[in-house]
C-alpha positions in Angstrom: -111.9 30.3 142.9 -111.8 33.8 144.8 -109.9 34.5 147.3 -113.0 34.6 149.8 -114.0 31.0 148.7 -110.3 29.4 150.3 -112.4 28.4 153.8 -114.5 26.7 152.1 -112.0 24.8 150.3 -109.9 23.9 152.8 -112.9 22.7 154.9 -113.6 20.6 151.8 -110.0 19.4 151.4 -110.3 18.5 155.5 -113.4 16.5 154.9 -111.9 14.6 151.6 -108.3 13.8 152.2 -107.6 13.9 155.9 -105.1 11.4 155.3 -103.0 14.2 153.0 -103.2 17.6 154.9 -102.4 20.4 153.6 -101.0 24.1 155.3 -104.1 26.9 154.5 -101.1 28.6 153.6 -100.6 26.0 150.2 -104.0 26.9 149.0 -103.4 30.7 148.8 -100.4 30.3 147.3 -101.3 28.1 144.0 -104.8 30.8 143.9 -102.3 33.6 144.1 -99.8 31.8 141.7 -101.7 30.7 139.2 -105.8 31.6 139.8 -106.9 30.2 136.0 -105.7 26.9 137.5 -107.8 27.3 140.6 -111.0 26.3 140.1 -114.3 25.5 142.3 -117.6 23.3 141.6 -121.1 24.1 142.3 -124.4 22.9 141.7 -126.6 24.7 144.8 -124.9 27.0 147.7 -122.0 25.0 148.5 -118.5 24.0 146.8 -118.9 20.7 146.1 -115.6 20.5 144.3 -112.5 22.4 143.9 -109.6 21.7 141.6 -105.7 23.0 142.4 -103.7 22.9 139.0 -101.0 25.3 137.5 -97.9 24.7 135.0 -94.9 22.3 136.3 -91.9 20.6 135.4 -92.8 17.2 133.8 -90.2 15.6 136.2 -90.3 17.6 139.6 -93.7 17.4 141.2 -93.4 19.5 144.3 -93.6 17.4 147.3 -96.8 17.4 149.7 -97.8 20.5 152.0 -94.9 21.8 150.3 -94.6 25.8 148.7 -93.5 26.6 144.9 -92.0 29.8 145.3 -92.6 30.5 141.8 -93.7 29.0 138.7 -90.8 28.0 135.9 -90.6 30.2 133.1 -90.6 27.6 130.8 -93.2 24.7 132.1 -92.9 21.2 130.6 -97.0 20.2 131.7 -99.7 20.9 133.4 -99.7 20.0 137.3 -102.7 18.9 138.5 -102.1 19.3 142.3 -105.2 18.6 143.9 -109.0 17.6 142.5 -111.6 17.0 145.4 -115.3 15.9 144.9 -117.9 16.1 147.8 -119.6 12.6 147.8 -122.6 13.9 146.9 -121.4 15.2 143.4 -119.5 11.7 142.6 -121.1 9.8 139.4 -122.8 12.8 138.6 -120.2 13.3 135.6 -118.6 16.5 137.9 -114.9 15.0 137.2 -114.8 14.3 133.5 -116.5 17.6 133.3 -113.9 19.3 135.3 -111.0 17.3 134.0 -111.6 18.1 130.6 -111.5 21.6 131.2 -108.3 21.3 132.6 -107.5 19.5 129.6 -108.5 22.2 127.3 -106.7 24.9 129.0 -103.2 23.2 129.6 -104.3 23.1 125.7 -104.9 26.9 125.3 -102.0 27.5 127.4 -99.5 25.6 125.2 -98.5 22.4 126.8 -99.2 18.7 125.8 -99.4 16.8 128.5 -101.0 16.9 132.1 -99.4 15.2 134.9 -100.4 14.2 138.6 -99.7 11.8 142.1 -102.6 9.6 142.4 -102.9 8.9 145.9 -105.5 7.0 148.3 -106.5 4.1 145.5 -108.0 6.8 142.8 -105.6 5.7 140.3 -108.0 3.7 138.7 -110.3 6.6 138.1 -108.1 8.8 137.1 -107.0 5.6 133.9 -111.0 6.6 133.1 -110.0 9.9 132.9 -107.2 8.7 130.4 -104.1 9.1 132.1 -101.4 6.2 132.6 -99.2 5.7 135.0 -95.5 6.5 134.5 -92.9 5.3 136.4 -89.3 7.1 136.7 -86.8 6.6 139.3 -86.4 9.9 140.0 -89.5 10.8 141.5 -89.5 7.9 143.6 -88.3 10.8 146.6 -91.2 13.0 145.6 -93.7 9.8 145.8 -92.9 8.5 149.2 -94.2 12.4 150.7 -97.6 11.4 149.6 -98.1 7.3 151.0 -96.8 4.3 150.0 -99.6 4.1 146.8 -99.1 6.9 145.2 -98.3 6.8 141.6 -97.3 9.2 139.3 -99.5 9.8 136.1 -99.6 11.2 132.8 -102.1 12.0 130.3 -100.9 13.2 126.8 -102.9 15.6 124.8 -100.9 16.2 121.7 -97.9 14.3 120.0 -94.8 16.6 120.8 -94.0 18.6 118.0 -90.6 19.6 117.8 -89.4 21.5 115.2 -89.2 19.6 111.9 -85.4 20.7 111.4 -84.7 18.4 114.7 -85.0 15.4 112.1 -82.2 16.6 109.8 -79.0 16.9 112.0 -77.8 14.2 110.4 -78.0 14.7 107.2 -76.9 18.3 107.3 -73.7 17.4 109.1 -73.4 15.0 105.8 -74.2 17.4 103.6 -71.8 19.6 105.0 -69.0 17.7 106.3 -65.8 19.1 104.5 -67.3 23.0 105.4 -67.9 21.7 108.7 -64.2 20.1 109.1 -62.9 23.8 107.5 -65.0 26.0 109.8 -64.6 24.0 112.4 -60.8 24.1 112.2 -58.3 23.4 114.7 -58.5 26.0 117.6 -59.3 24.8 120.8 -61.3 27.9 122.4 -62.4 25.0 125.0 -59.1 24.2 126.2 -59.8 25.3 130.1 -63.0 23.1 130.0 -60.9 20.6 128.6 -58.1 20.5 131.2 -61.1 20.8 134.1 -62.7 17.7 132.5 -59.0 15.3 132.1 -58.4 17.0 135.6 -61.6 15.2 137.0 -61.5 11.9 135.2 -59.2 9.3 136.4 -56.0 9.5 135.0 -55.0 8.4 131.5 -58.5 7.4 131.1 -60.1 6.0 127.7 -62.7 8.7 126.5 -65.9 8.1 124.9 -66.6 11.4 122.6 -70.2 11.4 121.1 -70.3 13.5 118.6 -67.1 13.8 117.8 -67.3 15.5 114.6 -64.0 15.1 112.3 -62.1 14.7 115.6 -60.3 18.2 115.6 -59.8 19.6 117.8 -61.5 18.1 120.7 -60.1 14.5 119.9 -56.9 16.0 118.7 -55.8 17.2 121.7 -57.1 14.1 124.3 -55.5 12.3 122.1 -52.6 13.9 122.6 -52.6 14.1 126.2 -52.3 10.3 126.1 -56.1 9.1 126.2 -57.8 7.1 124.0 -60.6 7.7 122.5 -63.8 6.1 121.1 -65.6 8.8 118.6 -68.7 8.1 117.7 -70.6 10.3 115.3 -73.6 9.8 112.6 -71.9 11.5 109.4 -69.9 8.5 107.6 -67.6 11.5 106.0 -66.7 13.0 109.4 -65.8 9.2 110.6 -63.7 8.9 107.7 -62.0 12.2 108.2 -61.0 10.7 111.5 -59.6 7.3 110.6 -57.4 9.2 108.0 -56.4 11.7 111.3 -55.8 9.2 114.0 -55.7 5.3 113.0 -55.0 3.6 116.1 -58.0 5.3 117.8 -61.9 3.8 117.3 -64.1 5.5 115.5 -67.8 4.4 114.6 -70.5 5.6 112.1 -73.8 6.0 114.0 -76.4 7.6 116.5 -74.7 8.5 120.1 -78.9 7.8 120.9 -78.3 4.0 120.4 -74.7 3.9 121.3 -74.5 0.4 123.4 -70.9 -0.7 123.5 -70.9 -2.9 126.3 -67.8 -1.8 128.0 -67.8 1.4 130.0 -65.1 4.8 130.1 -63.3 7.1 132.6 -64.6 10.0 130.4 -67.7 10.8 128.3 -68.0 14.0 126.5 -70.9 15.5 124.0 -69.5 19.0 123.2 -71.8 20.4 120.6 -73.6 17.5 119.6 -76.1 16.9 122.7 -77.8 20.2 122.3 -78.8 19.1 119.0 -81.1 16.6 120.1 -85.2 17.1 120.9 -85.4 17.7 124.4 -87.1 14.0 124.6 -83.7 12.6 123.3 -81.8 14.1 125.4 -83.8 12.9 128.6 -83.2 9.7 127.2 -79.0 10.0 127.0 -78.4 9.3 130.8 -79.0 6.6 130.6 -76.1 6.2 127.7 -74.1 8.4 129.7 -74.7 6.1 132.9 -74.0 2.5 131.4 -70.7 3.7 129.3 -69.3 5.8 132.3 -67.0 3.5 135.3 -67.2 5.1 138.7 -65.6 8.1 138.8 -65.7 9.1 135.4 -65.7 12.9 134.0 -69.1 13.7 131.5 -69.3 17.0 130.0 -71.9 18.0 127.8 -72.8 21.7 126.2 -76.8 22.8 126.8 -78.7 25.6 126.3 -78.7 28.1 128.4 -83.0 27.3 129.4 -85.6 25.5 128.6 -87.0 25.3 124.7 -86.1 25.2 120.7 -84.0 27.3 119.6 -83.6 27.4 115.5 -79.9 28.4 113.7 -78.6 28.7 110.6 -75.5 26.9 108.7 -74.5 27.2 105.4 -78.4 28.6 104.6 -79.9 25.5 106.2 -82.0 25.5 109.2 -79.7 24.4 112.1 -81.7 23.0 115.7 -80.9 23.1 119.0 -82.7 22.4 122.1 -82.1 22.5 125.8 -84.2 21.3 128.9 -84.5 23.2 132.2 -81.6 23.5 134.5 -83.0 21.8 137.2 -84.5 19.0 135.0 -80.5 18.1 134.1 -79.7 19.1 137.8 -82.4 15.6 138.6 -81.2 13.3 135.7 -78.1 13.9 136.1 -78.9 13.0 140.2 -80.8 9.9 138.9 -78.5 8.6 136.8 -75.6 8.6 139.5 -73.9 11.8 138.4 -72.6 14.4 140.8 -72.0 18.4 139.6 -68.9 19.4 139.4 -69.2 23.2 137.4 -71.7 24.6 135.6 -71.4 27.8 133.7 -74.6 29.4 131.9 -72.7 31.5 128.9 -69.4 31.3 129.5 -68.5 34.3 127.5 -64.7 32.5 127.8 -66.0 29.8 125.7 -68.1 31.4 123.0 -70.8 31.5 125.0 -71.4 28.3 125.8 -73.5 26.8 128.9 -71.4 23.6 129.7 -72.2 21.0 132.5 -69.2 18.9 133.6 -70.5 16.1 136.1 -68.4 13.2 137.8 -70.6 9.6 138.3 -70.4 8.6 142.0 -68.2 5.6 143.5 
């Protein structure tokens, strides 16, 4: 698409959706954004079709007749804003032509998965076109801008393929427990975030600490400020460290991903241990963090600092780590009933660390 051709393909976009207007103005912008994305059709003289596409955040689809700004420096798919066929191109094979060069290039470009809003009855053709419909509370908001039917879609292009050491947290936290219990030590270099989290939970609250390592000295010392905890951690040897520590408190062997207690706590916190899951896991822990937290509970968590993989070292082994966008834990933690209290990217008083500390809503 050049510049020169945008007349054209808003008189096109008039013609084809003149239930979903769009501002000339949106058109320039995703050309000048992202032009590889912007794409028109012809056969003879005329556009016949024109395509509006660019990288996106899997869970934010910009609303309608709305402007991006910018794109993300780290994208999560490939948006396909807006696909428009003339009549006269329709069953000519035009889409699947078109859509699997979109496909292709979201390849090229790195991403796995293309996503859309169906709107005006087309998601049927765009199941032909193998996507599938996806439903997540969260962009319910976003949906309602483009008509009651819209749907949101998703087509997935490759199996994600996080970095093979994201399947061995477990058993290197085994493998190293007693090194990790020495290094790890009893030095609480978290202690402000610590007094800012008992500070926002109710008071005397019982704490549910995923993660929880060999219970020093996070545990240690909400312990003794006069909570009780429930620790929960996957390395048998850490768990036992901790029943030797501090008897009267629970502690359980397993995955904080299928942690379903059935009761819920004033306090949740995953210090170290949530940025060690794939960034599909950790999508997937508000909704742990929402059904074990009563209203007006205190969750902190640590993240990354952006988007992506990020690949350590302990003890010679690989060490993962993995952190999702800040405004994609801005929305789930919004979805999942969670207000912000603090967030600090680096806090160079805490080693460094970004930490998120969130209060869920009455």
């Amino acid at each position: 698409m050049a510049a020169a051709e945008l007349p054209a393909v808003n008189a096109l976009a008039e013609r084809i959706h003149p239930s979903f207007p769009e501002d000339a103005a949106i058109f320039a912008e995703r050309l000048r954004l992202y032009p590889d994305g912007c794409r028109v059709f012809q056969r003879g003289n005329g556009i016949e079709a024109y395509v509006l596409s660019h990288p996106w955040l899997a869970i934010a689809p910009p609303a309608l007749n709305s402007l991006l700004g910018e794109l993300p420096a780290v994208p999560s798919t490939y948006y396909i804003h807006d696909l428009a066929l003339a009549p006269e191109v329709r069953g000519t094979g035009a889409a699947a032509e078109i859509v699997g060069w979109l496909a292709a290039h979201a390849l090229a470009s790195g991403l796995l998965n293309m996503t859309l809003i169906a709107v005006n009855g087309s998601s049927g053709f765009w199941q032909r076109q193998g996507f599938e419909v996806t439903h997540n509370p969260q962009l319910e908001a976003k949906l309602q801008s483009y008509g009651d039917d819209a749907v949101y879609m998703t087509r997935v292009l490759a199996a994600a393929g996080w970095h093979p050491a994201s399947n061995d947290i477990s058993a290197l936290y085994e493998r190293h427990a007693a090194a990790f219990d020495r290094d790890r030590g009893n030095r609480l270099v978290e202690r402000a975030w610590f007094e800012r989290f008992r500070q926002v939970m109710p008071q005397g609250a019982e704490v549910l600490d995923l993660g929880c390592g060999s219970g020093q000295p996070v545990a240690r010392y909400l312990i003794e400020a006069g909570h009780r905890v429930t620790g929960i951690d996957s390395s048998p040897t850490l768990i036992d460290l901790c029943r030797a520590r501090f008897p009267d408190q629970t502690w359980i062997a397993g995955d904080m991903r299928k942690v379903s207690l059935a009761r819920r706590f004033g306090g949740i916190v995953a210090w170290n241990s949530f940025f060690h899951l794939t960034p599909d896991d950790q999508r997937a822990m508000f909704t742990v963090f929402r059904d074990h937290a009563e209203p007006g509970a205190a969750l902190m968590f640590t993240s990354g600092p952006a988007a992506g993989e990020a690949i350590g070292s302990y003890h010679g082994e690989a060490l993962y780590h993995a952190s999702l966008a800040a405004v994609e834990y801005e929305a789930l933690l919004a979805t999942h009933g969670f207000s912000i209290v603090q967030h600090v990217v680096e806090d160079q008083e805490c080693g460094g660390l970004t930490v998120w500390l969130a209060l869920r809503k009455s």
